[in-house]
N, C-alpha and C positions, 0 to 999 in steps of 0.2 A: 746253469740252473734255470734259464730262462727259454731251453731248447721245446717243443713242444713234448720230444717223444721221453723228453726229463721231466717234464713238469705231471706226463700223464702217467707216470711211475711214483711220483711222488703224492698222487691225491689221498692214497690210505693214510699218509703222515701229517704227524704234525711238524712244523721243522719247525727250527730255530738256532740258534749259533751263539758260538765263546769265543773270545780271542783273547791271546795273554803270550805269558812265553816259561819256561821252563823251570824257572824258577820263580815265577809270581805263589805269592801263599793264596790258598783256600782255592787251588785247582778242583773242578767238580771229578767227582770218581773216576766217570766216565771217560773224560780227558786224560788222566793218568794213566787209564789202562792202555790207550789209542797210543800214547806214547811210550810206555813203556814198550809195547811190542815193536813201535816203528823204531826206536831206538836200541834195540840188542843189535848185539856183535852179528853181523850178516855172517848167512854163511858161506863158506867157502872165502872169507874174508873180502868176496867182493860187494859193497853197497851200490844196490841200486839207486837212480836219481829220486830225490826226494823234494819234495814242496813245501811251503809249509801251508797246505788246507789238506785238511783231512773231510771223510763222511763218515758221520757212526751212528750207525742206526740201533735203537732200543726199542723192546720191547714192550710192554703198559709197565711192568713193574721197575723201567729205569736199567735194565741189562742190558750189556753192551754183546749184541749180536753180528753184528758185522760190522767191519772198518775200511775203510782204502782211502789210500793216497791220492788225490786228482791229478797228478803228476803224470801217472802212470799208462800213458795212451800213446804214445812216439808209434805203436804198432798198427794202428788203426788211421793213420796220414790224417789226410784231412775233415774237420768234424770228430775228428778221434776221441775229444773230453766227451763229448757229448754221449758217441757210441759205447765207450769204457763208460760212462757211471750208468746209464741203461742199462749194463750188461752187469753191474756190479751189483746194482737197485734189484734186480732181478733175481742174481744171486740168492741175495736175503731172504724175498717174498715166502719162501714154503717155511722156513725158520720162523715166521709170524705168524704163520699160518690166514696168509692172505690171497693164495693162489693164485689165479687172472689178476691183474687189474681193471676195477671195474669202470665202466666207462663214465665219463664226467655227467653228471647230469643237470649240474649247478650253472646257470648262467655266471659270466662274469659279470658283477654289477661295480660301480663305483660308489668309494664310499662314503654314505653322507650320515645326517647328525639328526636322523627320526623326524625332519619337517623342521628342528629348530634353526633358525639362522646362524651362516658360517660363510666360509668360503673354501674354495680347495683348490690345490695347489697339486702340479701334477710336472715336475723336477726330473729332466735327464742332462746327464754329462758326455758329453761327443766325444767319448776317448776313441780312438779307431784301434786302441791297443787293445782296451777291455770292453769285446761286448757287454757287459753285463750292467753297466754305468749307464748304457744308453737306453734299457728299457725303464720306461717311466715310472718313478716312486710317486704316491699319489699320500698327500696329507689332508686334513679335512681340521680347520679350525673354527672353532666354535665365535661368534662374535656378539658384542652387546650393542645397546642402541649407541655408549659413549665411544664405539667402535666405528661408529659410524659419523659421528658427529663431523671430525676432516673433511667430512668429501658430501658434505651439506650442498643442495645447491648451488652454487655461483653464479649469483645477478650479472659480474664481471669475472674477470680474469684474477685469479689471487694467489697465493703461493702454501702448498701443501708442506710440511716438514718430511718429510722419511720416517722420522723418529718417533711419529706419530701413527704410525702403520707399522711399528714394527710385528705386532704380534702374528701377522700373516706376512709381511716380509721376510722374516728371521727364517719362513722356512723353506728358503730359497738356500739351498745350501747342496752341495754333491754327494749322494747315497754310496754306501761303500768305498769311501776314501779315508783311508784307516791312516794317514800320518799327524791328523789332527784332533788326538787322541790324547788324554790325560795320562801320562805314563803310570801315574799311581793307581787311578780309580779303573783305567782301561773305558771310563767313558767321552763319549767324541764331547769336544768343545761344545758349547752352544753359541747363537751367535747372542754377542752382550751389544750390539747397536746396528742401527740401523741411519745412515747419512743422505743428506741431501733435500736441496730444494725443487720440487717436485709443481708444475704449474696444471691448474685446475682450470682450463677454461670452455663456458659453454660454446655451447655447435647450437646453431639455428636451427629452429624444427623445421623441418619439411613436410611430417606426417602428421602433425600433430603434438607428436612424443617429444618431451624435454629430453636433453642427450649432454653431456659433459665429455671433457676427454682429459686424462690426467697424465702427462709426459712429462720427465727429467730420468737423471744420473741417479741411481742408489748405489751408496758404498759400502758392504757389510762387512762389520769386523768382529771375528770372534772373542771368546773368552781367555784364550791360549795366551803365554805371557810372553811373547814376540811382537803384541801387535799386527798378526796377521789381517790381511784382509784381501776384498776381490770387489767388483764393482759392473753393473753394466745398463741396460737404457730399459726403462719400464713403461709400456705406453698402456694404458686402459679407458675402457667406454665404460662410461655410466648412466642408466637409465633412470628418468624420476618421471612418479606419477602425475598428473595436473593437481596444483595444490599440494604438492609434498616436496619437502625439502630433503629428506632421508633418502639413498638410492635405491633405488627399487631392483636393478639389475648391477651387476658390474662382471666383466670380460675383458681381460686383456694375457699380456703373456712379458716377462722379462727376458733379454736376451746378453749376458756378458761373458766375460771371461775368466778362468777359475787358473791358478797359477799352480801345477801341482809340480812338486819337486823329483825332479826324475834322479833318481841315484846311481845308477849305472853309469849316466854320462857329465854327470856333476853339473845340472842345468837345471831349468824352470821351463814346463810345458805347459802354453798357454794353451787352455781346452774350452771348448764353447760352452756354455752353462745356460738352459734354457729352462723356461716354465713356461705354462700355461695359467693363467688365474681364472677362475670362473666363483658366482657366488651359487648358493645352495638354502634355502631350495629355489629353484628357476622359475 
């Protein structure tokens, strides 16, 4: 989904996604029908291989017009998901009556919060298994002045909580890792803490400009009733105007390791888990 000549078939859409399993209640229409048809007796009683990610594109009024299994590209070697749902995407298009695709005219922008003060956060997970982890999820959280209050100044060196930053720590977390999921509700854990002491100490000006640097260990543990968690090393710069104690800039990036549970081979695969932090507006 992140291929280019996928993403410029998919600009007429709006997407969005469901996940559950076959017998969860309040399946949306749409889903029933995706399954209904992938699940009849094949014919010639031989079933072709199947996945479980489907695509079903709908019309404006919610009708389900085309379907396919992502599985389904063994013929196409290598690159083959990508050229199979291009080819499938395509398919569709005169059924919408969308013809060409037309070509993108929208920059990419990143997204921020109208000039009010935030930060964002911009999360990939190094699977080499699934590209799709690796291209960067980008959050944009909103912050107030008592958001700021932690990371005041420091005349000297003094020690920050975690747990005091959670609101933009917490969203350090891996996009598209669906075993950390509510079985009931079908939605993903949140993370309920954030750990560690974290040290706050200024850097000499050289130019003029106050400058702070804030490094330690965060441990994030989600909501999930296992006591899951994962942890890794946060370093950020922070910029303060002369006369101001509030930071005027902050930049940094976390880098740890994310434990996902490989089930095929009855293990724990530690995956790099990275962000970028920047504040907004700059």
């Amino acid at each position: 989904m992140i291929d280019p000549a996928v993403l410029a078939q998919l600009q007429p859409y709006i997407v969005t996604s469901w996940h559950g399993h076959r017998n969860d209640a309040n399946i949306p229409a749409a889903v029933k029908t995706v399954w209904r048809r992938k699940f009849q007796p094949p014919r010639g009683g031989v079933r072709q291989r199947q996945s479980n990610v489907d695509l079903a594109l709908l019309n404006s009024e919610g009708v389900l017009v085309h379907t396919f299994d992502a599985a389904q590209h063994e013929q196409y070697g290598r690159g083959g998901i990508q050229q199979f749902t291009v080819r499938e995407l395509s398919r569709a298009a005169p059924f919408l009556g969308l013809g060409k695709t037309p070509a993108n005219k929208r920059s990419v922008k990143l997204p921020a919060l109208g000039g009010q003060r935030g930060l964002r956060v911009l999360v990939s997970l190094r699977d080499d298994r699934m590209r799709a982890y690796r291209a960067p999820v980008v959050e944009v959280v909103p912050t107030t002045k008592a958001d700021w209050k932690p990371l005041a100044w420091p005349a000297k060196e003094r020690t920050v909580k975690a747990s005091a930053l959670k609101s933009w720590l917490s969203q350090i977390y891996p996009p598209g890792v669906m075993e950390r999921t509510n079985p009931q509700t079908k939605v993903v854990y949140a993370i309920k803490s954030t750990e560690g002491d974290l040290k706050l100490t200024p850097i000499p000006a050289a130019d003029g400009k106050r400058r702070a640097i804030l490094r330690g260990v965060v441990r994030l543990t989600d909501e999930g009733p296992d006591d899951f968690n994962y942890q890794g090393i946060v370093e950020v710069v922070l910029t303060y105007k002369n006369g101001e104690a509030t930071p005027h800039t902050l930049r940094g990036y976390f880098d740890g390791l994310y434990p996902r549970n490989d089930r095929m081979h009855r293990d724990i695969r530690w995956l790099p888990l990275q962000a970028a932090l920047e504040s907004i507006p700059e």
